[in-house]
C-alpha positions in Angstrom: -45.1 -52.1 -25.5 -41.2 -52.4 -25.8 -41.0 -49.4 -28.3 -43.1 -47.3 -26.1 -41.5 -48.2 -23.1 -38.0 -47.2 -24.9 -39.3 -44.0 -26.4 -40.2 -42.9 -22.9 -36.6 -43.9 -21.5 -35.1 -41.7 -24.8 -36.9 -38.8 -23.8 -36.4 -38.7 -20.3 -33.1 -39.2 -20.5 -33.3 -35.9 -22.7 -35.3 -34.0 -20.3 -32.9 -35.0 -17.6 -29.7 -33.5 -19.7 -31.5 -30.5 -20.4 -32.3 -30.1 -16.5 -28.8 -30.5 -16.1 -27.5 -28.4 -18.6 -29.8 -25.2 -17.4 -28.8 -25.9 -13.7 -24.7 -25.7 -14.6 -25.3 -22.6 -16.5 -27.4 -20.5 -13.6 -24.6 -21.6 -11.1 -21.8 -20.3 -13.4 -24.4 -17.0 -13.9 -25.1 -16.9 -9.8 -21.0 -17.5 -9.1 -20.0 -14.8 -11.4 -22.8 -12.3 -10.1 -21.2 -13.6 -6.3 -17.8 -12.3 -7.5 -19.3 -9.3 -8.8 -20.9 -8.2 -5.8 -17.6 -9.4 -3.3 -15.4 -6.6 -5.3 -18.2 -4.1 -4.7 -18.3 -5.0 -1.2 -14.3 -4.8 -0.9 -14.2 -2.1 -2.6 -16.9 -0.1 -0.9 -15.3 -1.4 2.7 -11.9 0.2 1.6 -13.5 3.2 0.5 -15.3 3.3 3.8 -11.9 2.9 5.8 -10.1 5.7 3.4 -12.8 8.0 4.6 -12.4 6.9 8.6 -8.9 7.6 8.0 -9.7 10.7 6.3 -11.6 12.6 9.0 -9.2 12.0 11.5 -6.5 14.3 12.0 -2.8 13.5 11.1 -1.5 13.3 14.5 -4.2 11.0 15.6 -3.1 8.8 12.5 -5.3 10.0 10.1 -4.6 10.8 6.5 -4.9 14.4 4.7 -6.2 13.9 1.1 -6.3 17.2 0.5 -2.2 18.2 0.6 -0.3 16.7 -2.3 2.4 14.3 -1.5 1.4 13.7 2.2 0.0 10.4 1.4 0.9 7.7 -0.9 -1.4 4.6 -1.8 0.8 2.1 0.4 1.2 4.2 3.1 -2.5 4.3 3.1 -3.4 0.6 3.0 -0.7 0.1 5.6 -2.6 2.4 7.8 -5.7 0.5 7.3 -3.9 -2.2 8.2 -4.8 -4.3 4.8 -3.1 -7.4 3.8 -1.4 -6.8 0.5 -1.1 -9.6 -2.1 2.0 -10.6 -3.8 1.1 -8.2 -6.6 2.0 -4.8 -5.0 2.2 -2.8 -1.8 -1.4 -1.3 -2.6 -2.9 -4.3 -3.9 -5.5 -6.0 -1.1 -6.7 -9.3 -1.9 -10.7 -9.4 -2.4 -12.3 -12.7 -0.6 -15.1 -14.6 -2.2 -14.2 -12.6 -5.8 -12.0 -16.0 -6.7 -8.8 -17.0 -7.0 -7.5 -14.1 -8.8 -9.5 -11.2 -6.9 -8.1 -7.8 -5.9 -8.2 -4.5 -5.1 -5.8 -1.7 -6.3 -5.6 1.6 -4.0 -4.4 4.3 -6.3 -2.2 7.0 -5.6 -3.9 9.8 -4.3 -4.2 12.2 -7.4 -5.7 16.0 -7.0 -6.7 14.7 -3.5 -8.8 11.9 -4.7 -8.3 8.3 -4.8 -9.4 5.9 -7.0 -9.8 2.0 -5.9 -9.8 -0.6 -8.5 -11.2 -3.8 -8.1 -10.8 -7.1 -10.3 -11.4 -10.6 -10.7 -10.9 -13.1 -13.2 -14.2 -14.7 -12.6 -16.2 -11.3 -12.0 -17.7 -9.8 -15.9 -16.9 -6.4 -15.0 -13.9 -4.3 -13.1 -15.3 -2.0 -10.5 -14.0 1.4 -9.6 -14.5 3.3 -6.3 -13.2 7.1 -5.7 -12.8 8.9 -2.7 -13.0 12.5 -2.9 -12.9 14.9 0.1 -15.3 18.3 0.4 -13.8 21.3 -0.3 -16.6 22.7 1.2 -15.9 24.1 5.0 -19.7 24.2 5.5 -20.5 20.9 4.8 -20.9 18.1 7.2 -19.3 15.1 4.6 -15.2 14.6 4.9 -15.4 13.4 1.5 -17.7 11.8 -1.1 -17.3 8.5 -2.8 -18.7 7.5 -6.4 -18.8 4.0 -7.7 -18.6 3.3 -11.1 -18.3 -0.4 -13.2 -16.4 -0.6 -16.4 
């Protein structure tokens, strides 16, 4: 009865390591999929504001996109009204995409801007741009694509 009794403890204890071992890995899988979907959200939010911003007029403290050199990345997220991190004027710090998370408003560049967003503990970088219509007859200020790399 003793061996039996033992072998049952042995394996037990096995099946209760494995538990254990499966359960730490899906919370490292569901916290980097969390920091994945926080950049998209920040960066999606920015992208959001940058087009607010966009279809307002200039004197109303708006920004043209469209004009080269009128507008400048931190000039932008100081009219948003973004807290910058330590790492530059453009830099917004991304919340609940860890320690390390950011965003990166880029310079406005043939009147597009491209916002990069990255996090130590996220698997991928994620990339929003903000393009404005050239179109006069159309009803969207500007356009934004998303893209992860």
């Amino acid at each position: 009865m003793g061996q039996q009794q033992l072998l049952l403890l042995v394996l037990s204890t096995v099946i209760v390591g494995l538990a254990t071992v499966a359960g730490i890995q899906a919370f490292s899988d569901n916290q980097a999929q969390a920091s994945q979907d926080a950049l998209v959200q920040k960066g999606t939010s920015i992208a959001s504001d940058i087009q607010g911003l966009a279809g307002k007029p200039a004197q109303m403290g708006g920004v043209d996109l469209t004009s080269s050199g009128s507008a400048t990345a931190s000039g932008i997220v100081a009219k948003l009204g973004y807290e910058t991190t330590s790492t530059g004027d453009a830099s917004v710090p991304a919340e609940g995409a860890g320690s390390s998370g950011e965003c990166t408003v880029g310079a406005p560049s043939s009147g597009s801007i491209t916002i990069t967003c990255s996090s130590d503990d996220a698997p991928q970088d994620v990339e929003v741009t903000v393009t404005p219509s050239n179109s006069s007859t159309s009803s969207d200020v500007v356009s934004t694509s998303f893209s992860s790399s």
